[in-house]
DRENPA-3360 file (N, C-alpha, C; in nm, 2 decimals, always signed):
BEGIN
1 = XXXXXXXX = -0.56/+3.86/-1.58/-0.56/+3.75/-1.68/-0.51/+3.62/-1.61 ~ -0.60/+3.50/-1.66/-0.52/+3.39/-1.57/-0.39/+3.33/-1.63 ~ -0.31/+3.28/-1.57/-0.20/+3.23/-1.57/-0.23/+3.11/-1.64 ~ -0.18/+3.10/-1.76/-0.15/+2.96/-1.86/-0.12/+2.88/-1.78 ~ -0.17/+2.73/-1.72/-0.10/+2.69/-1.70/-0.03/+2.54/-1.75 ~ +0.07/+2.49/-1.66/+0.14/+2.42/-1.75/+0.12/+2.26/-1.67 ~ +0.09/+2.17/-1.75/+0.05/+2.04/-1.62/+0.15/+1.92/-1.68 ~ +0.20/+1.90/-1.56/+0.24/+1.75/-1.61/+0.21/+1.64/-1.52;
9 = XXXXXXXX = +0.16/+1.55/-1.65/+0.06/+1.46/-1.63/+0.11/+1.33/-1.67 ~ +0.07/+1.26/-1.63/+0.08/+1.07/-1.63/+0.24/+1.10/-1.56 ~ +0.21/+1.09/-1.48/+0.34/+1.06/-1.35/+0.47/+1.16/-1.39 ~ +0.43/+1.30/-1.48/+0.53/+1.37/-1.49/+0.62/+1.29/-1.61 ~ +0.55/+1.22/-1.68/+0.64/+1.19/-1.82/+0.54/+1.24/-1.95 ~ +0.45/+1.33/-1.88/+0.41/+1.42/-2.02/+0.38/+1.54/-1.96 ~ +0.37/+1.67/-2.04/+0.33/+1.77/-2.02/+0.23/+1.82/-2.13 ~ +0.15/+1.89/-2.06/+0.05/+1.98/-2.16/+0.08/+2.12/-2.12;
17 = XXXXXXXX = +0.13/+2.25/-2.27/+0.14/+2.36/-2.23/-0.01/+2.43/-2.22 ~ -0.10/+2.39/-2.30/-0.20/+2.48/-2.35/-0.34/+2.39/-2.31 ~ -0.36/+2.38/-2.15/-0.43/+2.31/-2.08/-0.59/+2.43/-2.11 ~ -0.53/+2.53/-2.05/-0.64/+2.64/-2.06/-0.72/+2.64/-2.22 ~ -0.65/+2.65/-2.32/-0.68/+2.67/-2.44/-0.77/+2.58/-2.50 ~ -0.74/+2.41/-2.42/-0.81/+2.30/-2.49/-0.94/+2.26/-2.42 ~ -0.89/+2.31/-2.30/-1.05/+2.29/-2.20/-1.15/+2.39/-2.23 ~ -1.08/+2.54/-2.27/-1.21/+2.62/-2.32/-1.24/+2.58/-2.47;
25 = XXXXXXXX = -1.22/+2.54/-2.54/-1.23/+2.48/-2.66/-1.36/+2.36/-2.67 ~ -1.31/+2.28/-2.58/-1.43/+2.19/-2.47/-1.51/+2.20/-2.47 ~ -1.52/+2.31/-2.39/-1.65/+2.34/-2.28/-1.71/+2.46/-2.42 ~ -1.68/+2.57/-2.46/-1.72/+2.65/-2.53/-1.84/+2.62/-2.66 ~ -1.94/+2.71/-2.69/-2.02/+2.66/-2.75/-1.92/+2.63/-2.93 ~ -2.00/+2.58/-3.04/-1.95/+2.48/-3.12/-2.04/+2.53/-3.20 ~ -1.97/+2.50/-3.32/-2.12/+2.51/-3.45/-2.14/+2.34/-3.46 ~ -2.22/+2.35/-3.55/-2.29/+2.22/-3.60/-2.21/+2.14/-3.65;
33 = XXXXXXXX = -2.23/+2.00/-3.63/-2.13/+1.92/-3.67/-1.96/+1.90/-3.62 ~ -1.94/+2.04/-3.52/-1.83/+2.02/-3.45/-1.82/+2.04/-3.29 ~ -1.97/+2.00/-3.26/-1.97/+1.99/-3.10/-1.96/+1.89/-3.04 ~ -1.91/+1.93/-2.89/-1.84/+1.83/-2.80/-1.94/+1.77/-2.71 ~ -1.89/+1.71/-2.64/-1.98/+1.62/-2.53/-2.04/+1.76/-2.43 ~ -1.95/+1.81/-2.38/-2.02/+1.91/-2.31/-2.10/+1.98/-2.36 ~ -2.20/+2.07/-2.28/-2.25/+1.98/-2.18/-2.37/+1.89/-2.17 ~ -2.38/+1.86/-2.27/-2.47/+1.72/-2.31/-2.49/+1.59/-2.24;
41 = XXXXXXXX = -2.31/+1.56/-2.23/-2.34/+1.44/-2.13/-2.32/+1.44/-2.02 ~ -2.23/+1.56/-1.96/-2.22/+1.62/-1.81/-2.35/+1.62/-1.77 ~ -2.46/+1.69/-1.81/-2.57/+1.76/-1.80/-2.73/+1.70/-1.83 ~ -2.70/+1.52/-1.86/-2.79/+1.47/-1.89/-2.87/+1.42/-1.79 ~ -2.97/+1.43/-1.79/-3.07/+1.36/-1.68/-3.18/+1.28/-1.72 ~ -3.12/+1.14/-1.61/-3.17/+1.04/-1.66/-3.29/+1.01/-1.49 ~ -3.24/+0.97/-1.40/-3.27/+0.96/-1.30/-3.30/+1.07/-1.13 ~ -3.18/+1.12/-1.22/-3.11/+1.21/-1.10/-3.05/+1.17/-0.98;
49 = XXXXXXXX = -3.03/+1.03/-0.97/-3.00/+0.98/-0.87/-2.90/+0.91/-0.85 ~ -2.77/+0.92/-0.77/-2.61/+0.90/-0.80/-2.59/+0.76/-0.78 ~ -2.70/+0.64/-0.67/-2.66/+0.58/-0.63/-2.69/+0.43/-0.70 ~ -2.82/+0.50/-0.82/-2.91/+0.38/-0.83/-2.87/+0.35/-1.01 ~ -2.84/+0.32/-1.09/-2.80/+0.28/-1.24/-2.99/+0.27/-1.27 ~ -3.03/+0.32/-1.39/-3.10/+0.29/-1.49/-3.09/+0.27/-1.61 ~ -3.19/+0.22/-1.73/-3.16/+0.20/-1.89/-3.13/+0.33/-1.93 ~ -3.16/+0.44/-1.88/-3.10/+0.56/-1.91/-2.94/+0.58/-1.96;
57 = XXXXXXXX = -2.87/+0.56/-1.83/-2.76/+0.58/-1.81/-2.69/+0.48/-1.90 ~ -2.77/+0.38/-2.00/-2.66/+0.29/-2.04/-2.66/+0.33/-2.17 ~ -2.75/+0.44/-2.18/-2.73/+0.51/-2.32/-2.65/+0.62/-2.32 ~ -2.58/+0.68/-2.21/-2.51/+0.81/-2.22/-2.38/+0.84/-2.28 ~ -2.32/+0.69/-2.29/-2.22/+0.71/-2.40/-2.23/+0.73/-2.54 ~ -2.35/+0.73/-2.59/-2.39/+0.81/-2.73/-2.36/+0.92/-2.70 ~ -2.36/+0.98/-2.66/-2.27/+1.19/-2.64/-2.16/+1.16/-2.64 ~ -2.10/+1.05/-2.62/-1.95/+1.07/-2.61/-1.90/+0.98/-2.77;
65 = XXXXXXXX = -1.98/+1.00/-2.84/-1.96/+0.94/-2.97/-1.90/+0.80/-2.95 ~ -1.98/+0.70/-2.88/-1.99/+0.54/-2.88/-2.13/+0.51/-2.97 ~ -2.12/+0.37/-3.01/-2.26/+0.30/-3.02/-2.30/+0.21/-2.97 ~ -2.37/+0.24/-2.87/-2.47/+0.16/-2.84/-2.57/+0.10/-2.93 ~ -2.58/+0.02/-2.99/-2.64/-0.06/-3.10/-2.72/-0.18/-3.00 ~ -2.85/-0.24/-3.02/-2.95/-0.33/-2.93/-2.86/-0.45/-2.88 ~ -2.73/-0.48/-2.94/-2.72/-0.62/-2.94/-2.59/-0.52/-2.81 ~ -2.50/-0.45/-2.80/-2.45/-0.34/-2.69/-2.55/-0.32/-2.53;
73 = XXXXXXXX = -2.64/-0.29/-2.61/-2.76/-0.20/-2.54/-2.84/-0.37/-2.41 ~ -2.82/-0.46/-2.48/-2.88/-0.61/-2.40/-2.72/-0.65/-2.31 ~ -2.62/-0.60/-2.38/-2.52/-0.66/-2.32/-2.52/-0.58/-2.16 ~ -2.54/-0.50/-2.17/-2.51/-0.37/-2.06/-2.63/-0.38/-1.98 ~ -2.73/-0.38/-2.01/-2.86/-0.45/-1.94/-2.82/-0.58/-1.86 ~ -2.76/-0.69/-1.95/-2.80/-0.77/-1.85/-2.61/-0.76/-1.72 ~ -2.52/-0.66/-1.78/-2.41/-0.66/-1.68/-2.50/-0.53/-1.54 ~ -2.58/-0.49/-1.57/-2.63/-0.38/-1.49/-2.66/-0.41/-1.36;
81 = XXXXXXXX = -2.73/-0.52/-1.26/-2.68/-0.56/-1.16/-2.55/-0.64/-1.09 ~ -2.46/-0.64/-1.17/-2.35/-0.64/-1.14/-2.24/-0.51/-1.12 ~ -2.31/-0.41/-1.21/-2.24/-0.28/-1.21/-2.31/-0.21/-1.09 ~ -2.45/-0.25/-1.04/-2.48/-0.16/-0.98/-2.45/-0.21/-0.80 ~ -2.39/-0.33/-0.81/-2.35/-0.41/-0.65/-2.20/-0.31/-0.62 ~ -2.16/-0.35/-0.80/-2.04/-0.25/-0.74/-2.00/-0.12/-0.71 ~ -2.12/-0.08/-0.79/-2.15/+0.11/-0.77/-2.18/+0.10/-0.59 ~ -2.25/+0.04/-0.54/-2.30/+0.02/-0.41/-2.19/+0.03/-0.32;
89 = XXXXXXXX = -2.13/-0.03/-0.33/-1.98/-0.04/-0.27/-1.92/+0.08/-0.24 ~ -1.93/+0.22/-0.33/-1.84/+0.33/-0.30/-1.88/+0.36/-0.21 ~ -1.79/+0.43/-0.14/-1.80/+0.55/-0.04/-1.88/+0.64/-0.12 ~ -2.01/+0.70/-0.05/-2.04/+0.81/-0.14/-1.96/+0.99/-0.04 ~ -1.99/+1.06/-0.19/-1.86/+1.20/-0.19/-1.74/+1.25/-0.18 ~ -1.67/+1.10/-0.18/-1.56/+1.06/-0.20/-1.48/+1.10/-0.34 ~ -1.38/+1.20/-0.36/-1.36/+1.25/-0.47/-1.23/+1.14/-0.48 ~ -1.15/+1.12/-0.59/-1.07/+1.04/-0.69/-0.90/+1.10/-0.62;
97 = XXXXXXXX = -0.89/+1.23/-0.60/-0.81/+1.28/-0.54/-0.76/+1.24/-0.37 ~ -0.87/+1.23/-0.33/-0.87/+1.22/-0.15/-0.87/+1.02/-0.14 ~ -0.91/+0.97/-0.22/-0.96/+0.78/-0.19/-0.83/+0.73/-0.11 ~ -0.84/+0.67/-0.07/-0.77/+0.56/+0.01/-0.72/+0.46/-0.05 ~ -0.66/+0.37/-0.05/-0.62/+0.23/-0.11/-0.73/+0.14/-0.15 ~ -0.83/+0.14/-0.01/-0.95/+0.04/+0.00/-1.06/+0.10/-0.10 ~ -1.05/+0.23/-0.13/-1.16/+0.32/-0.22/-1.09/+0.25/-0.37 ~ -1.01/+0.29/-0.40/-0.87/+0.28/-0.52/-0.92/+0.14/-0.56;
105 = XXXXXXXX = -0.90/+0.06/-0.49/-0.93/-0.10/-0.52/-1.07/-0.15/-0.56 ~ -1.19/-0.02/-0.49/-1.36/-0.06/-0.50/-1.35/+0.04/-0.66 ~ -1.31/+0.10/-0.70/-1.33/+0.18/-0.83/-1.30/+0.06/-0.91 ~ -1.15/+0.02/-0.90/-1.09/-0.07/-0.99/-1.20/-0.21/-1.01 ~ -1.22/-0.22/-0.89/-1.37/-0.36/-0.92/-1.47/-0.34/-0.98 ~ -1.55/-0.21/-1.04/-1.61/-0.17/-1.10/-1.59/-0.27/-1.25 ~ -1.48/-0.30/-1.27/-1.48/-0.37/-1.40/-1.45/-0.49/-1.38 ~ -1.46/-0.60/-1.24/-1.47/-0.67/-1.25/-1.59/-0.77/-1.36;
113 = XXXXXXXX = -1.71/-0.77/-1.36/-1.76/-0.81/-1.45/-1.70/-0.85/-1.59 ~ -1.60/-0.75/-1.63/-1.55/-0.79/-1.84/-1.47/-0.90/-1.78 ~ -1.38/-0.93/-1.67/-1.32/-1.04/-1.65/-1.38/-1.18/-1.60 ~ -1.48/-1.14/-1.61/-1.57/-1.29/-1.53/-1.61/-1.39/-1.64 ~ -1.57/-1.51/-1.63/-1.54/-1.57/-1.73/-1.70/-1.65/-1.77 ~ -1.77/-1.64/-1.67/-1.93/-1.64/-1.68/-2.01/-1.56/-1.76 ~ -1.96/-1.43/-1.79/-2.05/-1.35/-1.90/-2.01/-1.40/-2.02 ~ -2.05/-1.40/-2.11/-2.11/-1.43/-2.25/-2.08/-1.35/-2.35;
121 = XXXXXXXX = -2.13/-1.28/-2.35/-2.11/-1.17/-2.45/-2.01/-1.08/-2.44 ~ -1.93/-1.00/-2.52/-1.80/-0.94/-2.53/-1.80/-0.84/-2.57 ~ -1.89/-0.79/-2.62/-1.90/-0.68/-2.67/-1.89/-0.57/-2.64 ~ -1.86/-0.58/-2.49/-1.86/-0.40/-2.41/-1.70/-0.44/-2.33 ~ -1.65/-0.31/-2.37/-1.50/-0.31/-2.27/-1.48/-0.17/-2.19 ~ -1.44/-0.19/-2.12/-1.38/-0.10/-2.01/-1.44/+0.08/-2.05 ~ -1.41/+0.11/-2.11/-1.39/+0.26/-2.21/-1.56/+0.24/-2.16 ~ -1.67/+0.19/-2.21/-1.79/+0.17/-2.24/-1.85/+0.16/-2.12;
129 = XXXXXXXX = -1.84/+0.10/-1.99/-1.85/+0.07/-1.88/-1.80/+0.22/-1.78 ~ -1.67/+0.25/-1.78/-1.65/+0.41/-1.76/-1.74/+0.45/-1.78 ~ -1.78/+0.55/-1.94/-1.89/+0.66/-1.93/-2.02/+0.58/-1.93 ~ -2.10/+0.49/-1.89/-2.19/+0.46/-1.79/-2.17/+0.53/-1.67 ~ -2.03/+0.46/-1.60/-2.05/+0.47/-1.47/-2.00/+0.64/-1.40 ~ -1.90/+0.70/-1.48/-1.86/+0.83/-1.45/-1.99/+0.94/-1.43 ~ -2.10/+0.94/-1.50/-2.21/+1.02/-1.43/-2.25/+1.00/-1.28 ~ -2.21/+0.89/-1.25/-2.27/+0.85/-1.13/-2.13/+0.92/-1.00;
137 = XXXXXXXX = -2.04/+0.91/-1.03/-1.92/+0.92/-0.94/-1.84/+1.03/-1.07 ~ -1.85/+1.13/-1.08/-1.79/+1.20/-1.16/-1.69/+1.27/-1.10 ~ -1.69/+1.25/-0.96/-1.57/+1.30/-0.90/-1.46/+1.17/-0.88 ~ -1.47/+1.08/-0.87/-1.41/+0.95/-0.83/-1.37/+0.84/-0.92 ~ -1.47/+0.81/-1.06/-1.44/+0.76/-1.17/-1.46/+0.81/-1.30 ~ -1.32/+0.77/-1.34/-1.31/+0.80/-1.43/-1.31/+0.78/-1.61 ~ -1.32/+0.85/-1.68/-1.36/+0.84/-1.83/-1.28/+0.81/-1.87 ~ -1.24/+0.72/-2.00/-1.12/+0.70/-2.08/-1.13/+0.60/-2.18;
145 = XXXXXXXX = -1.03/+0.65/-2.32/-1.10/+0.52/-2.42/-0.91/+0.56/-2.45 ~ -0.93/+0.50/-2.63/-0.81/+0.44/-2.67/-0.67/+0.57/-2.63 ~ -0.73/+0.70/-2.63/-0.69/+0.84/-2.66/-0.62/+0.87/-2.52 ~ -0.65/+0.83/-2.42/-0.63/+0.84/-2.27/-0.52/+0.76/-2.22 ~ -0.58/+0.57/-2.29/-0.48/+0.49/-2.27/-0.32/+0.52/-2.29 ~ -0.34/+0.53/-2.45/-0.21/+0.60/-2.49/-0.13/+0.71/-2.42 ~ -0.21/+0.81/-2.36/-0.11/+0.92/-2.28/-0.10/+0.84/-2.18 ~ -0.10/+0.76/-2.11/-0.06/+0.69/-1.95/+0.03/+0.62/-1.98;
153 = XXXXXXXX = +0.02/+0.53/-2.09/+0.12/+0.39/-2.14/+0.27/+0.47/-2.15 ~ +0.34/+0.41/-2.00/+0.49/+0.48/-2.00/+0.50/+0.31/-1.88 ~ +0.69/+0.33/-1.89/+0.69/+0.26/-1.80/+0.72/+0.32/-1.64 ~ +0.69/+0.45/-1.63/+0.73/+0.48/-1.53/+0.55/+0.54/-1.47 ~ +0.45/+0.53/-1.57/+0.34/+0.54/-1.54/+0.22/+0.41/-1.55 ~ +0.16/+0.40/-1.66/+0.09/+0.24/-1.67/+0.15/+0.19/-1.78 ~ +0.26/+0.09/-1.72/+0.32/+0.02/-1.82/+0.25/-0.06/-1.93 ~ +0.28/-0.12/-2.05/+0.21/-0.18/-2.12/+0.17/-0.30/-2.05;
161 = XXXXXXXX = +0.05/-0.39/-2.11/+0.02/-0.54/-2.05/+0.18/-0.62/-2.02 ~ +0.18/-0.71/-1.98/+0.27/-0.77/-1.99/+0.23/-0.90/-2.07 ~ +0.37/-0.99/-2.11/+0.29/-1.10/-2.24/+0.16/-1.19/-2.19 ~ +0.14/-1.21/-2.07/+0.07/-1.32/-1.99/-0.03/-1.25/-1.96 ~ -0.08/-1.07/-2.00/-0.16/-0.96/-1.97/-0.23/-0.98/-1.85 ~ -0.31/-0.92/-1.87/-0.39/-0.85/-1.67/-0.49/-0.80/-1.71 ~ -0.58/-0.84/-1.58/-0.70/-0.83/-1.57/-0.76/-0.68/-1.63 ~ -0.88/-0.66/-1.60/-0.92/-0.52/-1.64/-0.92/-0.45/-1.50;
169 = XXXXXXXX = -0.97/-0.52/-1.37/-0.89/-0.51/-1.25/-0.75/-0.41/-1.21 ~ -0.66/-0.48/-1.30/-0.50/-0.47/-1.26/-0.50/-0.36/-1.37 ~ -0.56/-0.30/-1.52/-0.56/-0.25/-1.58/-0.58/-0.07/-1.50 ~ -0.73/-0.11/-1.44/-0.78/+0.00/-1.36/-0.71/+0.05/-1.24 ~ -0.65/-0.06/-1.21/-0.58/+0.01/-1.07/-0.44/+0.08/-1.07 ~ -0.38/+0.05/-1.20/-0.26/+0.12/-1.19/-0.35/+0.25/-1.31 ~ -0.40/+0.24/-1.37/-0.47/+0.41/-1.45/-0.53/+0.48/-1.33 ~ -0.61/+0.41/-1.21/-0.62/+0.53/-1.16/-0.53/+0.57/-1.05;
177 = XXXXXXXX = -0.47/+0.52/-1.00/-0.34/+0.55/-0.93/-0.26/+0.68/-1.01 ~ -0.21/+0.69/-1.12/-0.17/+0.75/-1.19/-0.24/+0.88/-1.18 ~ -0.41/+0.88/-1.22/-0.48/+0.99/-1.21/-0.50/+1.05/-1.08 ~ -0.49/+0.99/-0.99/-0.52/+1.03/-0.86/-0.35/+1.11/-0.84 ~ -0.21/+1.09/-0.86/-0.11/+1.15/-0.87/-0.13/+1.29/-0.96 ~ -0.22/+1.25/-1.03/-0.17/+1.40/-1.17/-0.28/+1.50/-1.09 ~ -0.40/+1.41/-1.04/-0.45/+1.53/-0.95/-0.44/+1.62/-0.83 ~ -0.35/+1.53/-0.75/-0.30/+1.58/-0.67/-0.13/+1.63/-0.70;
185 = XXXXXXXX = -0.07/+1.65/-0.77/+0.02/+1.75/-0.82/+0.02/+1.84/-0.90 ~ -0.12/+1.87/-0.95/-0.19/+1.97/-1.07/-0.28/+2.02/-0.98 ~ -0.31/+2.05/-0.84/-0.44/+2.08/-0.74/-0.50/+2.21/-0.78 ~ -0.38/+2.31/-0.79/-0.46/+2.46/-0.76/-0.41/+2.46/-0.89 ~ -0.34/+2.40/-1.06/-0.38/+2.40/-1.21/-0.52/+2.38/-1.18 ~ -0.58/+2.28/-1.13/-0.70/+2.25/-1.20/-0.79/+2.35/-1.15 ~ -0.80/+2.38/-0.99/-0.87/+2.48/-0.92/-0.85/+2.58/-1.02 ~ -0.75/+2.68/-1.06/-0.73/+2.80/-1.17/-0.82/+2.72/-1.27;
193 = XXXXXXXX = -0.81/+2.62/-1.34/-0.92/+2.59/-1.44/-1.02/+2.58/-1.44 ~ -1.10/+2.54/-1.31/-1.23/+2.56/-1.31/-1.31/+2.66/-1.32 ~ -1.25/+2.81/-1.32/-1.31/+2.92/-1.35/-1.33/+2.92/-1.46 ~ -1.34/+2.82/-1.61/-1.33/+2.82/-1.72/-1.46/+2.77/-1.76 ~ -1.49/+2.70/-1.68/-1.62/+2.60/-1.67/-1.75/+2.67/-1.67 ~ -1.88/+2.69/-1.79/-1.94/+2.79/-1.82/-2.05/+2.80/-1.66 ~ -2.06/+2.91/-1.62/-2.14/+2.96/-1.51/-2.31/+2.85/-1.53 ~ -2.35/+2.89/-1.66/-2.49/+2.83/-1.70/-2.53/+2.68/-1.70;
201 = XXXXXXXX = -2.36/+2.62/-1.71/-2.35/+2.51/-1.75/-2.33/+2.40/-1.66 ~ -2.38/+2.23/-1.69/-2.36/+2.19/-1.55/-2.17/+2.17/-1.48 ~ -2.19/+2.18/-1.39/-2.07/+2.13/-1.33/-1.98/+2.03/-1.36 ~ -1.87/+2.04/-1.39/-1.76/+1.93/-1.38/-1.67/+1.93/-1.29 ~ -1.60/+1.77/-1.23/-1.51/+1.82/-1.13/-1.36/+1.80/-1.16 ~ -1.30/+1.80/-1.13/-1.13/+1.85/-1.20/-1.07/+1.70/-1.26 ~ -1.17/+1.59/-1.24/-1.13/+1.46/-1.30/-1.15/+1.44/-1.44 ~ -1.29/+1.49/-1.43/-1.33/+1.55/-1.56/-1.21/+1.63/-1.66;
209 = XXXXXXXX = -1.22/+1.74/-1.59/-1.10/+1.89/-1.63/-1.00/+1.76/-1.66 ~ -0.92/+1.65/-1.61/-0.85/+1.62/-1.65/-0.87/+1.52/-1.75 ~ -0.97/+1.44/-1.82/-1.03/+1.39/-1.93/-1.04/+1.49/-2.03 ~ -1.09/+1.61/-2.01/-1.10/+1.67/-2.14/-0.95/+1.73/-2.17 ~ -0.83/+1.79/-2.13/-0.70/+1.82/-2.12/-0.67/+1.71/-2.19 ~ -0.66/+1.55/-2.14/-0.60/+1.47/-2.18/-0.63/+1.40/-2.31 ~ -0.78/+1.43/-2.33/-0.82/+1.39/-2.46/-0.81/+1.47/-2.55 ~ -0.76/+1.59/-2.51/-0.79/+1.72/-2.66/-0.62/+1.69/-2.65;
217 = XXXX = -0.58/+1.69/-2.57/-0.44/+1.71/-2.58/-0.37/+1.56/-2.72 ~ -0.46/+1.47/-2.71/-0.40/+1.38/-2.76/-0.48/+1.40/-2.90 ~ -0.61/+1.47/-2.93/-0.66/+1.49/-3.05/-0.60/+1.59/-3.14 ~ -0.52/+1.65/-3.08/-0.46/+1.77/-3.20/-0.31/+1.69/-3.28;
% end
């Protein structure tokens, strides 16, 4: 039987006892009306291609219960050569765990664009931009909306804005810093969790495992 295990996460000022319980929960099939993203949006195929963004991919946050609505749907179209200079930029196979400083800092620019005081429209923020871009780099970037924020916001992990606040930049670099710590001190939790992950089903990689932990964790 595998070993429960027990993670502490966002810089060790939270713990989850029932990591196993919430990820199979997740990943496991669902009746009607009470299914999850998996594996719907893990498993969607738009392109098949990691490097290149299409109109596809700007619809994929509808599985993750967003709306994309036309006047959304133009906003993200016209940020999409901007998202895709900076998709360009990654190291490709570079997991979120192993990155470097200079990696850490090209993820965090991914959201440069919301802070550019040249775009126009406002309607898409950070959370929305993620699951675009996490299909593409699903080992490296990461998912997260209000439910995520909240488990990080510590001051010994990602402190709150400050009054004069910070970029989306400075937002992303200290969230993934934090995630890149919970993965590499959770290594062989998440390795033991990945045997949880259905055989038929597409693959996720433990950045993921640590999105759905941290979102179910915060949904109950």
């Amino acid at each position: 039987m595998m070993r429960r295990p027990r993670l502490k996460l966002a810089k060790g000022t939270r713990e989850v006892f029932d990591a196993e319980s919430l990820l199979e929960e997740y990943l496991g099939p669902r009746k009607r009306g009470l299914r999850y993203a998996y594996p719907y949006y893990d498993g969607l195929v738009t392109n098949s291609d990691p490097d290149l963004l299409c109109t596809g991919d700007l619809l994929a946050p509808c599985l993750l219960g967003v709306h994309v609505d036309l006047d959304r749907m133009h906003t993200l179209t016209a940020l999409m050569p901007l998202l895709q200079r900076a998709l360009d930029r990654l190291p490709p196979g570079i997991e979120l765990i192993e990155a470097d400083e200079v990696t850490l800092d090209l993820v965090a620019a991914l959201y440069d664009p919301l802070d550019d005081p040249d775009v126009s429209d406002r309607d898409v923020k950070g959370s929305l931009i993620a699951k675009v871009l996490h299909r593409k780099r699903p080992a490296l970037v990461p998912l997260f909306d209000s439910k995520v924020r909240i488990f990080y916001q510590h001051e010994d992990c990602v402190p709150p804005s400050p009054r004069d606040g910070r970029s989306w930049r400075q937002y992303m670099g200290l969230l993934i810093r934090a995630m890149q710590y919970d993965l590499r001190e959770n290594a062989e939790e998440f390795r033991r969790l990945g045997a949880l992950v259905p055989v038929a089903g597409p693959p996720i990689t433990p950045l993921r495992m640590l999105d759905v932990v941290v979102w179910m964790s915060s949904a109950v």
